[in-house]
PABASE-989327 format. One record per residue (C-alpha): x, z, y. Coordinates in pm, 1 decimal, padded with zeros to 6 digits, always signed. Each point is the difference from the previous one (the first is absolute). Example, Ala and Ser with C-alpha at 12.3 -4.5 7.8 and 13.67 -1.06 7.14 Angstrom:
2
+01230.0|+00780.0|-00450.0
+00137.0|-00066.0|+00344.0
//
This chain:
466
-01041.6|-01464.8|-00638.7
-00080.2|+00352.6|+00061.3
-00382.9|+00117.7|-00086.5
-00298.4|+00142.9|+00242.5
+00027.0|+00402.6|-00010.2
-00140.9|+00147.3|-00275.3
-00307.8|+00181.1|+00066.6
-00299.3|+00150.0|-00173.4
-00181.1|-00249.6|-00223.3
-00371.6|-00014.9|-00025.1
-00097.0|-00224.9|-00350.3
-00363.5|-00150.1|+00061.8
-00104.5|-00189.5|-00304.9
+00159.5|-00337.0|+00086.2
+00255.2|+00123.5|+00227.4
+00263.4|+00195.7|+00016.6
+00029.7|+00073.2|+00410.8
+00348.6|+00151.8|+00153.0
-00099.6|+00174.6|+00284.1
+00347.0|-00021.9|+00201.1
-00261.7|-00120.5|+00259.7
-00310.7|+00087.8|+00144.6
-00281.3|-00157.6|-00181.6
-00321.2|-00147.2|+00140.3
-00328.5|+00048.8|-00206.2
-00287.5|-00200.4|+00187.9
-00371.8|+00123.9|-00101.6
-00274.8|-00207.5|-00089.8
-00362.9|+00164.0|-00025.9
-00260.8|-00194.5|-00201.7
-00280.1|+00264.9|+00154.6
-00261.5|-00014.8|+00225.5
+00052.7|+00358.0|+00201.2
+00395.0|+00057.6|-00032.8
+00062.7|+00173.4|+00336.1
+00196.6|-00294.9|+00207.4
-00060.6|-00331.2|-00209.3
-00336.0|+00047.1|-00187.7
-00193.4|-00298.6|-00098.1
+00270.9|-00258.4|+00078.4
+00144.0|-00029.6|-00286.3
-00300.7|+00078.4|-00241.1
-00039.5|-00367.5|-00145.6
+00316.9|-00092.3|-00207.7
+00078.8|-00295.8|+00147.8
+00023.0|+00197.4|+00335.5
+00207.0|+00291.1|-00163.4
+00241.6|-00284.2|-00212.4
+00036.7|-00169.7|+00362.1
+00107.2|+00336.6|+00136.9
+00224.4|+00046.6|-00312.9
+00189.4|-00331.1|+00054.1
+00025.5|+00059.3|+00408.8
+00161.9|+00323.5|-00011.3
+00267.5|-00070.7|-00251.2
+00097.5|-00314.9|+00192.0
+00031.4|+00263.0|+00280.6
+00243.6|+00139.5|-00214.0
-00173.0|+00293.5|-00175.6
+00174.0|+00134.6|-00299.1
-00282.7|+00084.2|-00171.7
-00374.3|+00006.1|+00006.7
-00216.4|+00317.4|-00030.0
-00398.9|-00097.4|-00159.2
-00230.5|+00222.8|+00097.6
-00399.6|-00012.1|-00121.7
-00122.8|+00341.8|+00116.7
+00011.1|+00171.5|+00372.1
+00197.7|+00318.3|-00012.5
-00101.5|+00064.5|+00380.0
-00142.3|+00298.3|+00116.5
-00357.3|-00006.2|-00158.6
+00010.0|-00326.8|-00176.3
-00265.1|-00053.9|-00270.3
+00111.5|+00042.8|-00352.0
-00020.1|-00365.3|-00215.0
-00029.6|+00031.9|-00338.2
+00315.9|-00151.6|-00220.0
-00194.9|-00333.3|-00114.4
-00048.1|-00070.5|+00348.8
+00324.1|+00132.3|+00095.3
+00115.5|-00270.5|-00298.4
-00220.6|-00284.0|+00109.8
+00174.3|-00001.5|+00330.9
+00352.5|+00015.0|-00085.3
+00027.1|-00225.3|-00309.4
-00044.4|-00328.1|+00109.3
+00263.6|+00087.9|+00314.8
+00245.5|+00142.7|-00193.6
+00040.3|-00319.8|-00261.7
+00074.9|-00224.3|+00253.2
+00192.5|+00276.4|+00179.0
+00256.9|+00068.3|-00306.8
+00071.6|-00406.0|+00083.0
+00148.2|+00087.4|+00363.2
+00388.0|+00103.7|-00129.3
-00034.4|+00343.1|+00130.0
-00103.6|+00329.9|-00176.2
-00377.4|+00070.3|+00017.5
-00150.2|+00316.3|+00031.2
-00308.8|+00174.3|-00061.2
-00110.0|+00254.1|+00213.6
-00263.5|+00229.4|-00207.1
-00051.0|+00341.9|-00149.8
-00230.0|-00055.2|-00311.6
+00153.8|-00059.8|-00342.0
-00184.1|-00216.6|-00114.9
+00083.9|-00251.5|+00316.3
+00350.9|+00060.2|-00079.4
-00007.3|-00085.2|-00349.6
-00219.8|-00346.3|+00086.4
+00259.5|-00095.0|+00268.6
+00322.9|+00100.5|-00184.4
-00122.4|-00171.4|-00296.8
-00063.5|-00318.9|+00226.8
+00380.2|+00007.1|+00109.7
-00052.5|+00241.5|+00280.4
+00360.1|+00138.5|+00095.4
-00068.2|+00315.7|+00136.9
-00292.7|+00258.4|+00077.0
-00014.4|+00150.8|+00347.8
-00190.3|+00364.7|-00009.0
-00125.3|+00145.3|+00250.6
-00066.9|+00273.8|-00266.9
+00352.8|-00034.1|-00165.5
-00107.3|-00018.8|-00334.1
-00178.7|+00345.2|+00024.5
-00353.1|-00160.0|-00083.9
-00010.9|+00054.6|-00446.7
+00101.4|-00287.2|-00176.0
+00248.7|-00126.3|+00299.6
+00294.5|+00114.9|-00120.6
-00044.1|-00166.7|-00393.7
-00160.0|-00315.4|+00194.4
+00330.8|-00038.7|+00176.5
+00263.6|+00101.8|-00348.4
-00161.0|-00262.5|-00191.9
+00173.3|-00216.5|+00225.1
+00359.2|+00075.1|-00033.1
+00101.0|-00215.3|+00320.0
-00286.3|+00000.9|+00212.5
+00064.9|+00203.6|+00355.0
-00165.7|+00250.3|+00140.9
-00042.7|+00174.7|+00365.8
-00078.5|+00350.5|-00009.7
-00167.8|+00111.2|+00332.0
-00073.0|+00338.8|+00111.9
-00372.1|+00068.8|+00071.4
-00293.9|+00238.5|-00014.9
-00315.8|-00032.3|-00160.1
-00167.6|-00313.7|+00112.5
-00149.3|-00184.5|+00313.1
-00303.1|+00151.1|+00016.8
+00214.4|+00385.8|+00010.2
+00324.6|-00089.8|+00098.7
+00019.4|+00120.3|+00353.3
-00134.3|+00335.3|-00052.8
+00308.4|+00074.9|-00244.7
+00254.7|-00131.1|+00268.4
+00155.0|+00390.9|+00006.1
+00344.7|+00088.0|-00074.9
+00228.8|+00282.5|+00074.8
+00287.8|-00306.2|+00036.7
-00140.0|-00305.9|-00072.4
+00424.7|-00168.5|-00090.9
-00003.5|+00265.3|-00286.4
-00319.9|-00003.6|-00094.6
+00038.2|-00425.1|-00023.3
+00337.1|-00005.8|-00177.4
-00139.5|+00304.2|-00245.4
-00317.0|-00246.5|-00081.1
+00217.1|-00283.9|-00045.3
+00256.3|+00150.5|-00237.8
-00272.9|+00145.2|-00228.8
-00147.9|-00310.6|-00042.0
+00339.5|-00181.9|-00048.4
+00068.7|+00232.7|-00294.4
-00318.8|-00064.1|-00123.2
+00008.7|-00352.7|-00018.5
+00382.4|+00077.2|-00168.2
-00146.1|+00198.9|-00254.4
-00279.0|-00250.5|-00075.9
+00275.4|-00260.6|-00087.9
+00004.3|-00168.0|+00352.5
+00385.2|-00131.0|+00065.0
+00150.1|+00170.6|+00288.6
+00086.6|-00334.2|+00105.5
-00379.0|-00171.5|+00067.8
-00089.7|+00308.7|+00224.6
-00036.6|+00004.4|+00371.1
-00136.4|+00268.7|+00218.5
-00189.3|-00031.6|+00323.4
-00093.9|+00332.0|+00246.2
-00351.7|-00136.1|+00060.0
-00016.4|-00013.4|+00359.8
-00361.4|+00052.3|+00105.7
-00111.8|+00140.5|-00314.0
-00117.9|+00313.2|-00014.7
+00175.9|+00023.6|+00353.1
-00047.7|+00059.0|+00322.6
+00159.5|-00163.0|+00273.0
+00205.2|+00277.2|+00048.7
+00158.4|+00003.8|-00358.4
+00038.3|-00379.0|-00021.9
+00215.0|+00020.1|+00379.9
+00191.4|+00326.0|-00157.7
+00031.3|-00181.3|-00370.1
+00173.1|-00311.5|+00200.6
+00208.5|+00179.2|+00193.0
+00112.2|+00223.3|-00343.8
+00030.9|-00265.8|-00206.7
+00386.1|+00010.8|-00090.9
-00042.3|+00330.2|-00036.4
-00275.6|-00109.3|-00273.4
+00219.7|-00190.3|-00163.4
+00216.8|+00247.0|-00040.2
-00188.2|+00258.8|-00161.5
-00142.3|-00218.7|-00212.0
+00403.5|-00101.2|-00103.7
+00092.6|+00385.4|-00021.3
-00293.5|+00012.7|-00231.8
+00164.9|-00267.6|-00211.8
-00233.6|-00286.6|+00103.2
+00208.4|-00313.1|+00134.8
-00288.9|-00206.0|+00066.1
-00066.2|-00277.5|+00240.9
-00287.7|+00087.6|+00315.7
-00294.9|-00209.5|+00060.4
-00136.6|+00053.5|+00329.5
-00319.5|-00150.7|+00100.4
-00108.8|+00036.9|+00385.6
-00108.2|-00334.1|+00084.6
-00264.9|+00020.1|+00265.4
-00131.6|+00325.1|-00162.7
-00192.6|+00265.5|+00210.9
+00311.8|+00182.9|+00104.9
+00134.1|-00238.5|+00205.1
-00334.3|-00113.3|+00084.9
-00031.7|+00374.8|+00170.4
+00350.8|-00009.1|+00124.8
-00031.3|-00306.1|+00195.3
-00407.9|-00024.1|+00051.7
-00007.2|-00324.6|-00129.8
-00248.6|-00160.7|-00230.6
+00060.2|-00085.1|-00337.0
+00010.2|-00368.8|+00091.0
+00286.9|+00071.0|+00308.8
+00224.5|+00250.2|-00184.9
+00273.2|-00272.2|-00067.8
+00236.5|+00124.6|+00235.1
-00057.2|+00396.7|-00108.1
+00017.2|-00126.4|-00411.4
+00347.9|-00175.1|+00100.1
+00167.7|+00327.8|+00137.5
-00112.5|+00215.9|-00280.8
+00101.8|-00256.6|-00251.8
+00381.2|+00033.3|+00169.1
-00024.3|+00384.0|-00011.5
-00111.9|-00000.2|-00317.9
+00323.6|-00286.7|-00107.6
+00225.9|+00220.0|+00214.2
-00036.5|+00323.2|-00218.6
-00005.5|-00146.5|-00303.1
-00283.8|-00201.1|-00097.6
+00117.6|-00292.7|-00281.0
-00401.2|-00154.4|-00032.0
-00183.2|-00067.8|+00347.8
-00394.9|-00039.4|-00106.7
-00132.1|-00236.0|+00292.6
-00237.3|-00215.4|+00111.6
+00194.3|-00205.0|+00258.8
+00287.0|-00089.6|-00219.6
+00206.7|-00230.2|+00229.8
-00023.2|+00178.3|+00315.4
+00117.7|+00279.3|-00212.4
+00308.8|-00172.7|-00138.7
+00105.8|-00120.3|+00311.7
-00002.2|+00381.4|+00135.3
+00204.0|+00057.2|-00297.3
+00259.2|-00310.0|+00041.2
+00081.5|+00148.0|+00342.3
-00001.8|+00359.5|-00092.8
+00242.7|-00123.6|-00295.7
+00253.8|-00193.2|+00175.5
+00033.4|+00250.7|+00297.3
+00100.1|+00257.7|-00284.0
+00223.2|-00221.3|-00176.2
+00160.4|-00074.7|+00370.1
+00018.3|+00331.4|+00056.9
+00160.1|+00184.2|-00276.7
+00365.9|+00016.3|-00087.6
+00152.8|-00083.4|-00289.2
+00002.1|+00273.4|-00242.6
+00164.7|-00053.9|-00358.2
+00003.1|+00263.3|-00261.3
+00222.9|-00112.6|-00356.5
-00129.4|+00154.3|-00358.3
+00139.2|+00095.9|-00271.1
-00022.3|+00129.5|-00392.9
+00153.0|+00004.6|-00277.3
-00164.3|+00256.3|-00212.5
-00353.3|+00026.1|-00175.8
-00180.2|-00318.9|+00046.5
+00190.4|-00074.4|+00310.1
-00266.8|-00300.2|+00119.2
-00291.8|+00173.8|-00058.5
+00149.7|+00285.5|+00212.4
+00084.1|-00243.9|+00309.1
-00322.3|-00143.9|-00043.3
-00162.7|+00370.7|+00074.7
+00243.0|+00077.8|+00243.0
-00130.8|-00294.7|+00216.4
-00377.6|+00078.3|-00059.3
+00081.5|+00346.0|+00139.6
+00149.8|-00150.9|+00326.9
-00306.9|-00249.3|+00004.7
-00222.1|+00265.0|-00012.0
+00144.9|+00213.0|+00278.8
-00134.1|+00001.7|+00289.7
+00209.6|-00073.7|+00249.3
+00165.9|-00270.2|-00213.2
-00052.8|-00348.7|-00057.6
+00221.4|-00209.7|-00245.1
+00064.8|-00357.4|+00146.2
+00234.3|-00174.6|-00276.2
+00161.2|+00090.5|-00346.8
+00305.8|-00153.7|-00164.7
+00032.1|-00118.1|-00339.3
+00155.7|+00235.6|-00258.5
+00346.7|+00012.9|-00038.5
+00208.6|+00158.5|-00296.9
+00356.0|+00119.5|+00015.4
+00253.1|+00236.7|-00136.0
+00051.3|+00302.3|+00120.9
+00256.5|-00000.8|+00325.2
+00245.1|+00309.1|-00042.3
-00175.1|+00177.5|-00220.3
-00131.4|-00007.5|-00451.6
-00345.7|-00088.7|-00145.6
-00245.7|-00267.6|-00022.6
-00027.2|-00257.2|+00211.8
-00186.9|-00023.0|+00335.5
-00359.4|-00141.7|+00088.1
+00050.5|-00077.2|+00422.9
-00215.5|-00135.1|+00229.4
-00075.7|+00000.0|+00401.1
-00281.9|+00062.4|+00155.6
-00099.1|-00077.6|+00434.7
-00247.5|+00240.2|+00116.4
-00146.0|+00097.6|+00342.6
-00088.5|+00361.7|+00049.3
-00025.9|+00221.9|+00293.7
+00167.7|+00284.4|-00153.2
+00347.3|+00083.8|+00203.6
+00308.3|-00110.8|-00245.5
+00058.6|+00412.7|-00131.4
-00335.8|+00017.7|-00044.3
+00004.2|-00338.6|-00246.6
+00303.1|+00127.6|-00140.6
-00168.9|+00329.5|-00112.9
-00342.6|-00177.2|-00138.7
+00294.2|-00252.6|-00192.8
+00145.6|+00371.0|-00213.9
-00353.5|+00157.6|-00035.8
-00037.4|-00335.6|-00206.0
+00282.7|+00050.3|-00168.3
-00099.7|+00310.2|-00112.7
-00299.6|-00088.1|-00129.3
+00137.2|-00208.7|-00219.0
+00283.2|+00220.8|-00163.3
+00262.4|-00060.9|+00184.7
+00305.7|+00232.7|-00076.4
+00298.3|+00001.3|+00211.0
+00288.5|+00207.0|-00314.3
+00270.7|-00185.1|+00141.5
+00085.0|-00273.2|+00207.8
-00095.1|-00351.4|-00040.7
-00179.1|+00126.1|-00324.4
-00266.0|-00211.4|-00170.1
-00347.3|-00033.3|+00189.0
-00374.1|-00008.7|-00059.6
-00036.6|-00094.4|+00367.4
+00231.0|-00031.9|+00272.5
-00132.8|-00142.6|+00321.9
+00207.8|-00079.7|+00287.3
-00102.7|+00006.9|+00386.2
+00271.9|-00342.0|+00066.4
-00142.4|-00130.4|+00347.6
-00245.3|+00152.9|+00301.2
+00029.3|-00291.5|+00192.9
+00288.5|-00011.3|+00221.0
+00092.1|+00344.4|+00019.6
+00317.5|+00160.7|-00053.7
-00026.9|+00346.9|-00110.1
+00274.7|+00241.9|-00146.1
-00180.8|+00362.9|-00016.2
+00076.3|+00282.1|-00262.1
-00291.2|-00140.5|-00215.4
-00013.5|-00370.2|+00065.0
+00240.3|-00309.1|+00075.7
-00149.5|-00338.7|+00118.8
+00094.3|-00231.5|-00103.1
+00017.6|+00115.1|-00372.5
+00387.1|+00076.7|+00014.0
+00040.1|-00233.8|-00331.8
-00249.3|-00240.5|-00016.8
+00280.8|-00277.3|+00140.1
+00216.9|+00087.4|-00310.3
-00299.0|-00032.3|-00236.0
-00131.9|-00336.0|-00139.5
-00275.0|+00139.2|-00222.3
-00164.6|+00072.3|+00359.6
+00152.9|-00274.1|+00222.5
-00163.6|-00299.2|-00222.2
-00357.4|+00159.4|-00026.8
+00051.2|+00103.6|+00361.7
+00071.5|-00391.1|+00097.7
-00294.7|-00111.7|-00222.4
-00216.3|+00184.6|+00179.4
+00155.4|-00054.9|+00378.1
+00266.7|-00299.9|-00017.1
+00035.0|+00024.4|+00397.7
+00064.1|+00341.9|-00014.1
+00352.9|+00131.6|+00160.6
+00091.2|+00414.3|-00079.8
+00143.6|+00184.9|+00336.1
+00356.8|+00008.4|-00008.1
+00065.9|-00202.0|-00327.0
-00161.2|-00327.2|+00070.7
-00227.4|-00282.8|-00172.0
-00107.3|+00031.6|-00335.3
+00169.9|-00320.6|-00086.8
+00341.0|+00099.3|+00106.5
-00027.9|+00318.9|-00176.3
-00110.3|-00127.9|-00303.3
+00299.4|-00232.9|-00037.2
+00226.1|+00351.9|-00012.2
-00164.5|+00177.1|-00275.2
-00025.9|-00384.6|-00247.3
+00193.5|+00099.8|-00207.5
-00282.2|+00321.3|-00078.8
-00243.3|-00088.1|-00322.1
-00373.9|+00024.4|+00087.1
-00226.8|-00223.2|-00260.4
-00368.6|-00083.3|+00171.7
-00255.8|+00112.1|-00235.4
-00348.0|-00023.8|+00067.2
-00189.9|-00108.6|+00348.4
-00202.1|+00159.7|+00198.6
-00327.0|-00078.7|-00184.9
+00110.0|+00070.6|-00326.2
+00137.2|+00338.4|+00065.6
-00279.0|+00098.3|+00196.1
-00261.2|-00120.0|-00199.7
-00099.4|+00321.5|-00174.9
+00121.0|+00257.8|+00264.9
-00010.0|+00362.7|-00138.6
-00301.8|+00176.9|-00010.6
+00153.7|+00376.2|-00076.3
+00286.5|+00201.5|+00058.9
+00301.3|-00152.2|-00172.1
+00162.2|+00157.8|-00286.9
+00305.8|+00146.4|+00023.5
+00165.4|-00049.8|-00305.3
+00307.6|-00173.8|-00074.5
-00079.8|-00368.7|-00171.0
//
């Protein structure tokens, strides 16, 4: 049975979290002046309580907080800070979910990471001295990196920027490399924009609206990261709507869907299952309303699954592309043509690009990752095919639709019928049939889903030949 999309994977201590989904983070304060909550959860039997409702509601994980970061929130000194969170978090780390701890003081971190804390979300992203080690000594713990300014007593007054999308990704990918260079895996990173922080109105509405385009300057600076994004019934939508903090429900529910619909993985909320049922609509809408598009793989130079396994991230991380399902691996000799043997596997996607423009993002890929084209049908360290847009049949001096082949090809009709049994190709018919006329073709099943995805590839492939 074919495998969930591969996505961007975020390691948190305990858990290792595929993010082919949006994921729901619900927020606990154990403080008495936290801007929409304060005081109700102070005792721990009232914040445990809270704890245990919210991931019935179906939160993913649970964000600890001890401290107000709100605009002009009283400092608390880290034993305080410490007294709060501790008992909470033990019974917490008993819930099944990861826990986090939200906190920028070292010494907090080290307490709660050393008491099985799974990740650290800073405000501060790891910029306060000390952070950074606090967080390497922990080779699996997570971390969120958020983009701020000074803290909430000066915040607002250094809300200026000449364009606050480059200013935010610039922050973000300084202190990704940071946190590299410290010894922090690239895979136990997240990244959130920080609305309200250090933000007007203004800039959170324009940082919203830009946030693809976030995402991809953060990717074209090399940093294939998974957002955070944390609105819930902040001031923003308080001002947008004129609500109270108490009656911003409605407001927190639309900018939690923006936010999902331009690329958020990790919702931060209060109201978790009003939130996910926003998201179970929004999700099955875009499922309904997406065709079917299938793209096939292909290697068989250099370390040909380490290369597919990049090749994919790159697609995840586009965006204006989501991957929906991923064959297993297949291997097979070469058909027409010399050389090692093939790594193939299909991939469903939905994307808005138009089918040239897909096709043209499919070579730049390509030639990322070495590939030549001396002869043809010569050896490959990528070749990815554009085999189905849906329905449509296209014959133009650049692309065919269907893929002209793909019926004559069992190393992409058995992945493709993994993935999409049902599935019939214009003007050839049902996978079934079609498989039948190519039986007698070899194509050995090697690895599923999980396992080949497991580790996808962090850097640009190497193009030698293995």
């Amino acid at each position: 049975m074919a495998g969930p999309a591969p996505s961007l994977v975020w390691q948190t201590g305990r858990y290792r979290l595929r993010l082919d989904r949006v994921h729901l983070m619900g927020i606990v304060n154990v403080t008495p002046d936290s801007f929409s909550d304060g005081g109700q959860f102070l005792s721990p039997r009232a914040a445990l309580a809270q704890c245990e409702r919210l991931v019935a509601e179906g939160a993913d994980l649970l964000d600890l907080g001890a401290e107000s970061t709100r605009l002009n929130a009283t400092p608390v000194a880290a034993e305080e800070e410490w007294r709060r969170l501790q008992p909470v978090l033990r019974e917490a780390l008993e819930l099944g979910v990861p826990v986090s701890v939200d906190t920028h003081k070292p010494e907090v971190m080290r307490a709660a990471l050393e008491a099985g804390a799974d990740l650290i979300n800073d405000v501060r992203a790891l910029a306060t001295p000390g952070a950074l080690q606090a967080l390497a000594a922990h080779p699996t713990a997570g971390v969120c990196l958020m983009h701020s300014r000074g803290d909430p007593s000066t915040m607002q007054t250094l809300a200026h920027y000449g364009d606050v999308v480059e200013d935010v990704a610039t922050f973000l990918a300084e202190r990704y490399q940071a946190a590299c260079a410290a010894g922090i895996a690239t895979e136990c990173i997240a990244l959130d924009p920080g609305y309200g922080f250090a933000k007007t109105m203004e800039h959170s509405v324009e940082l919203l609206a830009r946030q693809s385009e976030l995402l991809s300057r953060l990717a074209d600076a090399g940093v294939h990261r998974p957002l955070l994004a944390g609105l819930s019934r902040k001031g923003t939508v308080g001002r947008l709507t004129g609500r109270p903090v108490e009656q911003r429900l409605a407001g927190s529910l639309a900018a939690a869907l923006l936010a999902a619909q331009r690329g958020a993985r990790i919702l931060r909320v209060h109201d978790v299952a009003q939130t996910l049922d926003v998201l179970k609509v929004w999700q099955a809408v875009e499922q309904a309303s997406h065709e079917t598009i299938a793209i096939g793989l292909g290697a068989n130079l250099g370390d040909a699954r380490a290369t597919l396994a990049w090749a994919l991230q790159q697609l995840q991380a586009h965006p204006r592309v989501t991957l929906r399902q991923v064959s297993s691996l297949y291997r097979t000799r070469p058909v027409e043509a010399e050389g090692p043997d093939y790594l193939n596997a299909v991939a469903l996607l939905h994307t808005s690009l138009e089918p040239e423009a897909l096709l043209q993002l499919l070579q730049d890929l390509e030639l990322q990752a070495g590939r030549e084209r001396p002869y043809r049908n010569a050896p490959r360290t990528l070749d990815l095919d554009l085999l189905l847009y849906g329905q449509r049949v296209l014959n133009s001096a650049t692309l065919t639709l269907p893929h002209p082949r793909m019926h004559q090809r069992r190393f992409v009709l058995e992945p493709l019928a993994e993935v999409a049994p049902a599935l019939a190709i214009p003007h050839a018919g049902p996978l079934g049939t079609l498989l039948t006329q190519v039986a007698a073709q070899v194509v050995e099943r090697c690895d599923g889903p999980e396992e080949w995805l497991s580790a996808l590839a962090r850097n640009r492939p190497t193009t030698s030949v293995g």
